[in-house]
PDB file of N, CA, C and O in Angstrom:
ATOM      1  N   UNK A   1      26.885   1.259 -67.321  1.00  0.00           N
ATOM      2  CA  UNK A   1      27.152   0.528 -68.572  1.00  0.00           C
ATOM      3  C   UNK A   1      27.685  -0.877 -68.240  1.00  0.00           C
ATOM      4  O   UNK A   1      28.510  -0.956 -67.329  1.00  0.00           O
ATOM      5  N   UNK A   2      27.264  -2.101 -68.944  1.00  0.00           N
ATOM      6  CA  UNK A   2      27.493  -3.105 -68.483  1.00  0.00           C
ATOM      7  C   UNK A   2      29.033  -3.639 -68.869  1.00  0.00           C
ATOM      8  O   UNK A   2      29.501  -3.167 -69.905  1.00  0.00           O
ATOM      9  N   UNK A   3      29.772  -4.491 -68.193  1.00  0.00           N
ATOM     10  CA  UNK A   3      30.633  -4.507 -68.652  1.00  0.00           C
ATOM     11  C   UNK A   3      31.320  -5.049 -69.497  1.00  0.00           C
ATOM     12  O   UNK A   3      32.381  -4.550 -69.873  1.00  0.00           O
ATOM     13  N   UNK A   4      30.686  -6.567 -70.120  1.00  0.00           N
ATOM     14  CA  UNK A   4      30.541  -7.131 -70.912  1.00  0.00           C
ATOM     15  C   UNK A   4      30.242  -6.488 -72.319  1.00  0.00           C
ATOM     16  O   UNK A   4      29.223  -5.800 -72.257  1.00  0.00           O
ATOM     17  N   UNK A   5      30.693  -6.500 -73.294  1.00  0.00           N
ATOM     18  CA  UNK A   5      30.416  -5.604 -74.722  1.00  0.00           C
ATOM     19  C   UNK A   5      29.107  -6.086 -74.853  1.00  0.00           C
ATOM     20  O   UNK A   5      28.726  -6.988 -74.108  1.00  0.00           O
ATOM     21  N   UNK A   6      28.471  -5.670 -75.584  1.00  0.00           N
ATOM     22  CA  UNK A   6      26.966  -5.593 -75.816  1.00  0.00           C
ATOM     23  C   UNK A   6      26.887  -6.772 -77.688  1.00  0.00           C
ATOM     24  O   UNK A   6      27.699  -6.698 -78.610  1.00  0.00           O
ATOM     25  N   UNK A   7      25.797  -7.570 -77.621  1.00  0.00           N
ATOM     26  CA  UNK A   7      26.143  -8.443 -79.135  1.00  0.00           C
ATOM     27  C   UNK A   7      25.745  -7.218 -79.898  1.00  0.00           C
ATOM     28  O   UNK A   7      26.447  -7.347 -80.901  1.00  0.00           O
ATOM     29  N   UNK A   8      25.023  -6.042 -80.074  1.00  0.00           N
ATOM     30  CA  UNK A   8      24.922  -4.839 -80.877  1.00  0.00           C
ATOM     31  C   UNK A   8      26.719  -4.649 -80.736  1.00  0.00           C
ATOM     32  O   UNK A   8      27.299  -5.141 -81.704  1.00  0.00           O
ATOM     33  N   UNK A   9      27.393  -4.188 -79.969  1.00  0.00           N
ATOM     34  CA  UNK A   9      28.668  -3.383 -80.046  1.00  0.00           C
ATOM     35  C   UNK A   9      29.685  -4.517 -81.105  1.00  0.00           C
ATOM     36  O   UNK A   9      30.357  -4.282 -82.110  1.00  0.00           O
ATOM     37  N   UNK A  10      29.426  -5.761 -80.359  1.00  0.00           N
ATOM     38  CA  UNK A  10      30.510  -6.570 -80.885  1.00  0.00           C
ATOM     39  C   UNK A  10      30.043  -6.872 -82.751  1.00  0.00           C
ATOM     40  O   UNK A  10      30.922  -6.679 -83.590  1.00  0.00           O
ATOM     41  N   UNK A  11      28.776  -7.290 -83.155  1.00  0.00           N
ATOM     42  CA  UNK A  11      28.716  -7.146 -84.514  1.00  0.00           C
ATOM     43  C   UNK A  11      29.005  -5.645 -85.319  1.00  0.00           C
ATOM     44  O   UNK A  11      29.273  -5.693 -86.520  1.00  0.00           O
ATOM     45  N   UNK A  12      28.948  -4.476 -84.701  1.00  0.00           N
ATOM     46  CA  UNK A  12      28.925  -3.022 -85.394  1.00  0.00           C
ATOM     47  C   UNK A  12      30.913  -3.306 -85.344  1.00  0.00           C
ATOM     48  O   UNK A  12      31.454  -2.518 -86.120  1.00  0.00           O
ATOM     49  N   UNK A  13      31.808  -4.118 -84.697  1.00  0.00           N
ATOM     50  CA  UNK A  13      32.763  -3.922 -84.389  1.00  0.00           C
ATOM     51  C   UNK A  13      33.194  -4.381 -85.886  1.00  0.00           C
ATOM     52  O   UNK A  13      33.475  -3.692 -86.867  1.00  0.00           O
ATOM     53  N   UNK A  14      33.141  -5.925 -85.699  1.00  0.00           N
ATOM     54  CA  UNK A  14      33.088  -6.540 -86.565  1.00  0.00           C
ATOM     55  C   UNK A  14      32.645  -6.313 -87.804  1.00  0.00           C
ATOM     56  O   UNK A  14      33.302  -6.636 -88.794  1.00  0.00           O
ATOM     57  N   UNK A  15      31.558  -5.771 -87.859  1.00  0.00           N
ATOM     58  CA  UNK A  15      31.570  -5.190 -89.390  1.00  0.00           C
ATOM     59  C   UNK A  15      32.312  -4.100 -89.523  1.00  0.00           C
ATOM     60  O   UNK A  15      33.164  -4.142 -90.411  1.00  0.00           O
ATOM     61  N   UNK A  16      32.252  -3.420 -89.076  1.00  0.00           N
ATOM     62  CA  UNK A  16      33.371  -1.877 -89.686  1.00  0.00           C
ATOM     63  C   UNK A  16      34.928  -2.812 -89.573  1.00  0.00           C
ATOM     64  O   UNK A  16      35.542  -2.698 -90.634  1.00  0.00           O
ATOM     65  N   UNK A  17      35.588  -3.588 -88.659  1.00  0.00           N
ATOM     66  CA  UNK A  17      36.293  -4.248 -89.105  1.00  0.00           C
ATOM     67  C   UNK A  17      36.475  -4.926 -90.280  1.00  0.00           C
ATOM     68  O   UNK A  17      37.554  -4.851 -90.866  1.00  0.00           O
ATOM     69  N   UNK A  18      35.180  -5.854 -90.882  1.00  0.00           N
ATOM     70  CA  UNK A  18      35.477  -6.410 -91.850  1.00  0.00           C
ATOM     71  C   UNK A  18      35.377  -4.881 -93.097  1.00  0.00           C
ATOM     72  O   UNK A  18      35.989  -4.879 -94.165  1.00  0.00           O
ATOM     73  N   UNK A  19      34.894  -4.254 -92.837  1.00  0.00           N
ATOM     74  CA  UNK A  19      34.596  -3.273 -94.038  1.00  0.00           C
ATOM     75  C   UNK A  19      36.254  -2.579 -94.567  1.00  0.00           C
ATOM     76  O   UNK A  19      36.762  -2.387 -95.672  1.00  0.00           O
ATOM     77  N   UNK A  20      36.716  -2.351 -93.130  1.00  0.00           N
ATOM     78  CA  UNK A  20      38.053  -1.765 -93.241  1.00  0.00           C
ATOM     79  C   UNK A  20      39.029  -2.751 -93.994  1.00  0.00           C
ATOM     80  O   UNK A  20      39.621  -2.328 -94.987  1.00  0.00           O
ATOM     81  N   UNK A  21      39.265  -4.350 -93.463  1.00  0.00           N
ATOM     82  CA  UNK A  21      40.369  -4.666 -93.774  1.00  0.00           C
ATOM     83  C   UNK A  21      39.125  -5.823 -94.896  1.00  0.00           C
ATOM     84  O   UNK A  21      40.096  -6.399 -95.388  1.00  0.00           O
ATOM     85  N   UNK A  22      38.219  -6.347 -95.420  1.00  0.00           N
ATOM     86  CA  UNK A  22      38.144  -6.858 -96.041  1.00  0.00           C
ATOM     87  C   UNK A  22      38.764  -6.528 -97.778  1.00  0.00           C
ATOM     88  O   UNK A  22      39.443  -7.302 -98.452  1.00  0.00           O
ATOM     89  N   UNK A  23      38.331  -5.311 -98.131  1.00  0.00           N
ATOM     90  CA  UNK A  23      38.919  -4.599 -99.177  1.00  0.00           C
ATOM     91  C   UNK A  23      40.450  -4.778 -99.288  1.00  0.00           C
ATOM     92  O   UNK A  23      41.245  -5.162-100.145  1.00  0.00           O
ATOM     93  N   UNK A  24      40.481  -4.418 -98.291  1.00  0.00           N
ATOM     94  CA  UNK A  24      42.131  -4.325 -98.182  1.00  0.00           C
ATOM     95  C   UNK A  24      43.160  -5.914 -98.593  1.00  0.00           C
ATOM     96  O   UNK A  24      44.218  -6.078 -99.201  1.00  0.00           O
ATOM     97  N   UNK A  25      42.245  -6.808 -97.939  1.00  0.00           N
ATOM     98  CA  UNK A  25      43.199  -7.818 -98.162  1.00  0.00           C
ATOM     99  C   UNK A  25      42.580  -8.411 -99.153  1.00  0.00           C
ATOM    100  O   UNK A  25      42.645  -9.639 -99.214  1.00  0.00           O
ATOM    101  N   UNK A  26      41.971  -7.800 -99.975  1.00  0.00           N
ATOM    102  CA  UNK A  26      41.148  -9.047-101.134  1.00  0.00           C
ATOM    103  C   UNK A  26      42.260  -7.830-102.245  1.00  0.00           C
ATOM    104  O   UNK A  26      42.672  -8.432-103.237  1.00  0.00           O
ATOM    105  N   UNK A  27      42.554  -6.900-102.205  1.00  0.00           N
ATOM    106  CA  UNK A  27      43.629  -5.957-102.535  1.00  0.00           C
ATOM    107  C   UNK A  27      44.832  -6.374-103.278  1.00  0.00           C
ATOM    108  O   UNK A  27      45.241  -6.454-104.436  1.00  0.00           O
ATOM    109  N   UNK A  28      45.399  -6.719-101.441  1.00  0.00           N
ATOM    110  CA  UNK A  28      46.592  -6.600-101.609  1.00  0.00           C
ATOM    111  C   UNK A  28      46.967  -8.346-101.397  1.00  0.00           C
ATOM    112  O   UNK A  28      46.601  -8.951-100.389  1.00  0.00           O
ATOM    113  N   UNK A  29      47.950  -9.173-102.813  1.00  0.00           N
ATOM    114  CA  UNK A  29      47.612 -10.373-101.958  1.00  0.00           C
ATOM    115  C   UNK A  29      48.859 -11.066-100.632  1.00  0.00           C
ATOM    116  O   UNK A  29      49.759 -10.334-100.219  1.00  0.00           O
ATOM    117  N   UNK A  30      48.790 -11.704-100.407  1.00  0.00           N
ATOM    118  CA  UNK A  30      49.537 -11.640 -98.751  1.00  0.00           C
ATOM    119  C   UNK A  30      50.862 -12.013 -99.191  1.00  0.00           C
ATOM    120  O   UNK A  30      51.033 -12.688-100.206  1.00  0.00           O
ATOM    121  N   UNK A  31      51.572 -11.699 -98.642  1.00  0.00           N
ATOM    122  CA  UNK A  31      53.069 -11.421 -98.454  1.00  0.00           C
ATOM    123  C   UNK A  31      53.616 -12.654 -97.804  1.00  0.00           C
ATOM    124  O   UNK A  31      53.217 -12.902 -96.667  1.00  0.00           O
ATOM    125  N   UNK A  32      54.517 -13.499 -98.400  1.00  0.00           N
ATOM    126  CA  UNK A  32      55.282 -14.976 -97.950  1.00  0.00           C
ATOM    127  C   UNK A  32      56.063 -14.802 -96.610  1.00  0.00           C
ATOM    128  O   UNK A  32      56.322 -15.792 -95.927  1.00  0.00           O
ATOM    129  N   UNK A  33      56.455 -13.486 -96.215  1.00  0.00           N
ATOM    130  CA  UNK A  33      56.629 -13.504 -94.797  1.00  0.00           C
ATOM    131  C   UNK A  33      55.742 -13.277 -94.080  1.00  0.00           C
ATOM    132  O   UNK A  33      56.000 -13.866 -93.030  1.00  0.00           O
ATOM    133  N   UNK A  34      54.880 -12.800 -94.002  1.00  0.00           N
ATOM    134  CA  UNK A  34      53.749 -12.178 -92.947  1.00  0.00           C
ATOM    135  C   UNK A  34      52.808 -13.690 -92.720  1.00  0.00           C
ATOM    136  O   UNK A  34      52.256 -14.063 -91.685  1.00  0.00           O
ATOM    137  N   UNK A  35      52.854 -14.418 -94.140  1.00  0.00           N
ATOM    138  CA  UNK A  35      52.385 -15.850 -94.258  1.00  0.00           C
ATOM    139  C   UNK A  35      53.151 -16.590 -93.234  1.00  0.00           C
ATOM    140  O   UNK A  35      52.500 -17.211 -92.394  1.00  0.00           O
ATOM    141  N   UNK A  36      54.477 -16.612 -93.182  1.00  0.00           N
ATOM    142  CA  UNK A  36      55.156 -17.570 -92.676  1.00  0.00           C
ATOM    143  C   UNK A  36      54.695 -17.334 -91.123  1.00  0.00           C
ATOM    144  O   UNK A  36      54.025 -17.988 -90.324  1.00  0.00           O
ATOM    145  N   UNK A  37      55.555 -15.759 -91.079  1.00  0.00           N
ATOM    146  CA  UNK A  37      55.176 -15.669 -89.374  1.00  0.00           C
ATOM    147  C   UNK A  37      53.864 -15.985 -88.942  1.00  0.00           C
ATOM    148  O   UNK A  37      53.845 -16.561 -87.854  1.00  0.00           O
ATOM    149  N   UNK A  38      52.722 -15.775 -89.487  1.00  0.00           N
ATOM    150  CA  UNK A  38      51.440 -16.338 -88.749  1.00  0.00           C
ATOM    151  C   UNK A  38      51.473 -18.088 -88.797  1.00  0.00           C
ATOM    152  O   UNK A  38      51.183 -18.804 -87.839  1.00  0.00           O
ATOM    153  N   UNK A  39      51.740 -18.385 -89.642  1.00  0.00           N
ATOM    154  CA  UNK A  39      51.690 -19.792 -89.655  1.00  0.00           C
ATOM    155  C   UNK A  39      53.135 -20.450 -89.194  1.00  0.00           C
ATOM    156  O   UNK A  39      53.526 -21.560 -89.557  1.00  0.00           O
ATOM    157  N   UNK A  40      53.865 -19.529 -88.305  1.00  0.00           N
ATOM    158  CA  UNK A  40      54.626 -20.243 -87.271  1.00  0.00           C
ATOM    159  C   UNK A  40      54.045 -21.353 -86.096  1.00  0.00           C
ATOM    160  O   UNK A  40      52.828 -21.179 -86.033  1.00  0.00           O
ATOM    161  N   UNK A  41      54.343 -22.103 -85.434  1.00  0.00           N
ATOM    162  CA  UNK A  41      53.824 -22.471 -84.173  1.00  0.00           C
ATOM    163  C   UNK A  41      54.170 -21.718 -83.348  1.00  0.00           C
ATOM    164  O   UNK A  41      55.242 -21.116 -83.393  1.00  0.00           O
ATOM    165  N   UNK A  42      53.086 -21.583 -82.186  1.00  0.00           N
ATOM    166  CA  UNK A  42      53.311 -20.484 -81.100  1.00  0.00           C
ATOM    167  C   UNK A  42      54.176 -21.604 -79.989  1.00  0.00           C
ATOM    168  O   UNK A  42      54.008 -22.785 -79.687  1.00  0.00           O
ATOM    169  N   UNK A  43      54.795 -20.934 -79.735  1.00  0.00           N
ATOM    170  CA  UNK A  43      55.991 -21.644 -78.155  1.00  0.00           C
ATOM    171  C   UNK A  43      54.765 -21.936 -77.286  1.00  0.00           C
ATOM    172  O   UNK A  43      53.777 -21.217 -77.441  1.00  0.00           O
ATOM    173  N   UNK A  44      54.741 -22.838 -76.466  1.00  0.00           N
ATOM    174  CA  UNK A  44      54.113 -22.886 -75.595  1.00  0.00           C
ATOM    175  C   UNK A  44      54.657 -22.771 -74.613  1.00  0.00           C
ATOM    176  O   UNK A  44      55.798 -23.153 -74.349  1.00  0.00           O
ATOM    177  N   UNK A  45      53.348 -21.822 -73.436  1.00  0.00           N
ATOM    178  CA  UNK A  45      53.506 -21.990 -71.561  1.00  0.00           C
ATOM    179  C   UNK A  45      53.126 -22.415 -71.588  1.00  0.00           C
ATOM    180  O   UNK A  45      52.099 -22.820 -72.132  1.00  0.00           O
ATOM    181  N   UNK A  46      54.604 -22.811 -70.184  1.00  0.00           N
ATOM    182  CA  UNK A  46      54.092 -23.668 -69.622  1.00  0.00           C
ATOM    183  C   UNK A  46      54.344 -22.697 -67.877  1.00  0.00           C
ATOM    184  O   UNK A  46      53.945 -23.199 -66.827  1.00  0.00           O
TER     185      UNK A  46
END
């Protein structure tokens, strides 16, 4: 099996991903902390 994901594996991923959480977040609408923390700046390495 190669070791690289296959573009079949990675779109079947991606869609059952989007299938799972698209619903979900068109749902539920996003939360002002979960907002904040992603739209923190990440620290940088160095």
């Amino acid at each position: 099996m190669p070791r690289r994901p296959s573009l079949f594996a990675q779109s079947l991923n991606l869609a059952l991903f989007g299938a799972v959480l698209g619903p979900e977040a068109r749902r539920a609408p996003p939360r002002p902390g979960r907002r904040r923390f992603r739209r923190a700046p990440k620290p940088d390495r160095t």
